[in-house]
N, C-alpha and C positions, 0 to 999 in steps of 0.2 A: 756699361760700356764694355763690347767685347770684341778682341781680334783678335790675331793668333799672331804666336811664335814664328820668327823665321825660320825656313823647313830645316837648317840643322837640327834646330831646337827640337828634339822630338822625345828627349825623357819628361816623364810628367814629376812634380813633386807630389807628396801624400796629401797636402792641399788643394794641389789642381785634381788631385782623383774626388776628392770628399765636397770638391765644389761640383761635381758633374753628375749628371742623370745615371751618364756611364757605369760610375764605381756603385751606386746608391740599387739602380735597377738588377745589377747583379749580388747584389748585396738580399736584397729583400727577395730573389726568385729563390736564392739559396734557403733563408726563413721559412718559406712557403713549404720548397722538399721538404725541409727537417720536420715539419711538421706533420706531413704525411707518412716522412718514416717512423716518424718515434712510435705516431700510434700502430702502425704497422709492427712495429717489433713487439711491443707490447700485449697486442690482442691476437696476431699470428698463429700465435702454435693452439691458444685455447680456438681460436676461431677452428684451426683446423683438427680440433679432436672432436669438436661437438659439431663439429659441417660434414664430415667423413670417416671412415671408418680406419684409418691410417694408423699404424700402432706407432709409440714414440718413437723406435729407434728408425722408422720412414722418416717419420717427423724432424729428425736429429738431422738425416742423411741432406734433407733438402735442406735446414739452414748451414750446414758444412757447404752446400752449394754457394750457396747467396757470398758466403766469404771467399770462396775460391773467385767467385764474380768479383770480390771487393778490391781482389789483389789484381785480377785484368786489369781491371777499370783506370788503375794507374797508365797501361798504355796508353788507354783512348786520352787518360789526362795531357800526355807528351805530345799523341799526336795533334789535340787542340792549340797546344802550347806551341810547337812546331808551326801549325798553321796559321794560329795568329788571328783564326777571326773564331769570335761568338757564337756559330752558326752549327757548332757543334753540340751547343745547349740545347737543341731543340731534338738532335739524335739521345742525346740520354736520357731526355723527359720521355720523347716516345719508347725509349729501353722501358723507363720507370713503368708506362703505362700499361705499356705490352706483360709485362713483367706482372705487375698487380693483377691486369685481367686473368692469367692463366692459372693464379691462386686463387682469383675469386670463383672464377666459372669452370676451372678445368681439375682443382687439386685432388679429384679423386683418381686420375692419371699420375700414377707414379712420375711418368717420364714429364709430361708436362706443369706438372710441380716444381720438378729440379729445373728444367729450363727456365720458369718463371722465378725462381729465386736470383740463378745466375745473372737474370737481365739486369734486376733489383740489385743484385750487388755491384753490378758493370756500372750502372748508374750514380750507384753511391759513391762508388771510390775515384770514377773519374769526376763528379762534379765536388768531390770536395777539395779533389785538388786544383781542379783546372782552375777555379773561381781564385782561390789566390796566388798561382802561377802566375793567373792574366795581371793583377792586380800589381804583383811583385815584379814582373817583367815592364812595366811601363814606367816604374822607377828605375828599374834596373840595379836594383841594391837587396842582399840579403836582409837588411836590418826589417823593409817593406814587406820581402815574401813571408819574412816569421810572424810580423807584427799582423799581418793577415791571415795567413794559418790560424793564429793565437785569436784573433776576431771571430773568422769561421768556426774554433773549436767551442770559444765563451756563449757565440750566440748560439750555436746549437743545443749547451747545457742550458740556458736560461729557458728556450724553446719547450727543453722537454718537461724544465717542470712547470713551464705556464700551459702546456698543453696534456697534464698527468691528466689535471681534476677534469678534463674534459673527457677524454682516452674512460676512465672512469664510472663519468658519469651517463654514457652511450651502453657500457656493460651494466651497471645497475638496472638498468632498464632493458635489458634485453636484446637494444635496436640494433645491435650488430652481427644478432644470428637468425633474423626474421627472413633474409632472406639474402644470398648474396649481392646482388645488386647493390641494396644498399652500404654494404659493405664498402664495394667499389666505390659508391659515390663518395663514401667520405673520404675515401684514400686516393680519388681521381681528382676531388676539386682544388685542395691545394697546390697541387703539381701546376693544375691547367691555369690556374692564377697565376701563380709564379711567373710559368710559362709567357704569358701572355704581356706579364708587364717586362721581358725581354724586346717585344718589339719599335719600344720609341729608341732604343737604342741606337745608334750610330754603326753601320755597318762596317768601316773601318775601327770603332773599337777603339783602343788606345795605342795606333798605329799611325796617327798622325799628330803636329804638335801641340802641345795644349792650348788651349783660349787663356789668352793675357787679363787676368781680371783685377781690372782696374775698378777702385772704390771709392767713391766719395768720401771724405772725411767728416765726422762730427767735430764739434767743439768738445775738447777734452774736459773731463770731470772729476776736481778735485774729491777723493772718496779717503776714508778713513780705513786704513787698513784693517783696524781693531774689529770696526765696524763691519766690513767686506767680509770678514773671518764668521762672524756671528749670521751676519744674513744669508751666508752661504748653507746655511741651513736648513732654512725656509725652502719647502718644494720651489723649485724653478727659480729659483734668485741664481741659481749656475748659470741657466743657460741666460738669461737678463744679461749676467754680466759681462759672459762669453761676447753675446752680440757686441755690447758697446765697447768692449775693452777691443775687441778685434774691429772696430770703425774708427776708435778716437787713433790707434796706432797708424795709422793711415795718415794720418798728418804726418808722419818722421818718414816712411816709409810704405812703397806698394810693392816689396817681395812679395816673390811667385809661391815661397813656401808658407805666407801666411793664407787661413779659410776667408774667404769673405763671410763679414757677418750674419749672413742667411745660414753660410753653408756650418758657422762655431757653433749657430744654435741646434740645427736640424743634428748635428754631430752629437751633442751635448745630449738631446731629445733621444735618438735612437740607438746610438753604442756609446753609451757613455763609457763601456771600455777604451775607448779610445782619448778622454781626456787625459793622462798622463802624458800622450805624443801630442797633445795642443798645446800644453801647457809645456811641453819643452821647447815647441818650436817657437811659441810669444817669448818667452824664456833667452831665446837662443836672438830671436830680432832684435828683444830690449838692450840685451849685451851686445850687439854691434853697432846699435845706435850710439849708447855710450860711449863704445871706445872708440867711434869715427869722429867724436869727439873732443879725444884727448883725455876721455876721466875714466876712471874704476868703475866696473860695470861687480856692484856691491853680490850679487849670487850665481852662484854656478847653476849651472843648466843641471847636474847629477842632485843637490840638492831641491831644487823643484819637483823631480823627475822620486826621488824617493818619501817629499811628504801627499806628492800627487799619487802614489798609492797607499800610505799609510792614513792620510788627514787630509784631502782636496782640498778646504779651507784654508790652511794653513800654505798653502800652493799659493792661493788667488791671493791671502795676504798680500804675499810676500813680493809678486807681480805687481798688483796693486800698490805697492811702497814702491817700484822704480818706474811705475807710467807716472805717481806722483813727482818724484823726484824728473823726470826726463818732461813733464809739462809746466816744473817752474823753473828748467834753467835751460833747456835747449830750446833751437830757434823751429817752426816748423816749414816745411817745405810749400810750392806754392798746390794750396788745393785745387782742384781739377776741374778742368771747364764744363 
C-alpha cells in the first residue's frame, strides 16, 4: 500500500530513502564508477609508460591534472545540489567517458592527456559529492549527509579491494596493453551500467514527498535472546531477522522512520554499513512505544548504536529482549485492511 505525504511533508527520513529505487539506484551507479576508477588508477601510469613514450615526470604532470579536476568537480557538486535534479549524473559520466577516451586513444598528445585526466577528475569529485549532498538534502540533517559521505567512502574501500584481484588479474595476462580499445572497454562498461541504471529513477528526485509505507503486520514471535545472539552468526540469519523484526514491529507502530521489511533486508544485504542506523532507529521506535505506554523503555539507543559496531549480535539480543518484552504486555494496534 502506497500514497504520499501531504505536500508540506516533503523531508524524507533515512527509511523512506533506503525503502526507494531513488537512494538504491544512486547508490549502486556510484559502485559501478568506483569500479571503473580504481582500476583506472591502478593500471594508468603502467598503461601509459608501456602505450607511449611519455617520460614520468609527463606522466606525473597529468595525474596533478586529474586532482586539480578533482577539486573543480566540487563546483559541478554545488551546482547539482543547487539544481536539485539528477540530470546532472549523466554530465559527469559523459566527463568520465570523454575523459577515459582521450587516455585511451589520444595520450601520446601531451595536451590531450591533461585534458583527459582534468575531465576524470571533474567527474570524480563532483559525483562523490553530489551523490550524498542529494541524499543528505532530502533529509535535510547533517547527521544524513555525513552518514552518507561515510557510506560513499566504506563502499568505495570495499570496491577497490573486491575489484584488486581483478585489476590484477587483466595485467597478468597482458589484456590491458593488447590494444587500447580494449583498455576502454573495460574502463567504459562499468560507467555505462551505472549510467544506465540512473534512468528508472524519478525525475523529480527526492523533491517531492515521500510514499507513506504502510506495512502489513505479521504475528509477533516469541525468540530467545540468548538464542538470537548465537544465530546471528550464521551467514544471513541478520538479514532473516531484520525482515521479521521490522514486520512484527508494525503491529505497535507504522513510523515513517522505520524500512519496510523488504527494504531491512536488501539494506542488511548490500551496505550492511548501515546496520548500526537500523538498529538505532528499531531502537529508538521500541523506546517510544514503551514509554507512550507509561513504562521504562530498559536500553538507550547509544548503547545499541555502540555494540552495533563492536558485536551486531549483542545489538539484536538486546532488541530482541524489548519486542519480547513489548509482545507480552502491550496491546497492538488495529492491523491494516
Amino acid at each position: 500500500m502506497e500514497t504520499t505525504h501531504q505536500a508540506s511533508a516533503t523531508k524524507w527520513t533515512w527509511a523512506d530513502l533506503q525503502s526507494s529505487y531513488r537512494f538504491w539506484g544512486l547508490i549502486f551507479y556510484f559502485v559501478f564508477f568506483a569500479s571503473s576508477q580504481y582500476i583506472l588508477n591502478i593500471n594508468s601510469a603502467l598503461y601509459l609508460k608501456q602505450y607511449t613514450d611519455l617520460s614520468y615526470s609527463l606522466i606525473g604532470i597529468a595525474f596533478s591534472a586529474q586532482q586539480a579536476g578533482f577539486v573543480l568537480g566540487f563546483i559541478l557538486a554545488w551546482m547539482a545540489s543547487r539544481m536539485k535534479t539528477y540530470y546532472l549524473l549523466y554530465l559527469f559520466s559523459a566527463l568520465y567517458l570523454l575523459g577515459i577516451s582521450l587516455l585511451c586513444f589520444s595520450a601520446e598528445n601531451t595536451v590531450c592527456l591533461i585534458v583527459g585526466e582534468v575531465m576524470i577528475g571533474l567527474a570524480l569529485g563532483a559525483i562523490l559529492l553530489t551523490i550524498p549532498a542529494f541524499i543528505g538534502g532530502a533529509v535535510g540533517t547533517t547527521e544524513v549527509f555525513v552518514l552518507a559521505f561515510g557510506l560513499m567512502v566504506t563502499l568505495k574501500w570495499l570496491n577497490n579491494i573486491s575489484t584488486a584481484p581483478l585489476s590484477g588479474w587483466l595485467w597478468d595476462r597482458d589484456m590491458l596493453l593488447d590494444n587500447p580499445s580494449y583498455f576502454f572497454a573495460v574502463l567504459a562498461t562499468p560507467m555505462i551500467i551505472g549510467t544506465l541504471l540512473l534512468l528508472p529513477i524519478k525525475p523529480r528526485l527526492f523533491n517531492i514527498a515521500p510514499p507513506v509505507r504502510l506495512v502489513a503486520p505479521i504475528t509477533p514471535k516469541y525468540r530467545e535472546p540468548a538464542i538470537t545472539f548465537l544465530l546471528y552468526f550464521v551467514p544471513f540469519y541478520n538479514i532473516y531477522w531484520l525482515v521479521k523484526v521490522h514486520a512484527e514491529i508494525r503491529n505497535y507502530t507504522q513510523s515513517a522512520t522505520l524500512l519496510t521489511p523488504r527494504g531491512a533486508g536488501w539494506s542488511a544485504f548490500a551496505a550492511s554499513i548501515v546496520t548500526p542506523a537500523i538498529f538505532s532507529t528499531l531502537n529508538d521506535n521500541l523506546r517510544a512505544i514503551i514509554e507512550s505506554h507509561g513504562q521504562t523503555a530498559r536500553y538507550k539507543t547509544w548503547l545499541i548504536i555502540l555494540f552495533a559496531f563492536l558485536l551486531p549480535p549483542v545489538s539484536a539480543a538486546l532488541i530482541q529482549s524489548q519486542m519480547n518484552e513489548i509482545n507480552g504486555n502491550l496491546k497492538r494496534v488495529e492491523p491494516l485492511s
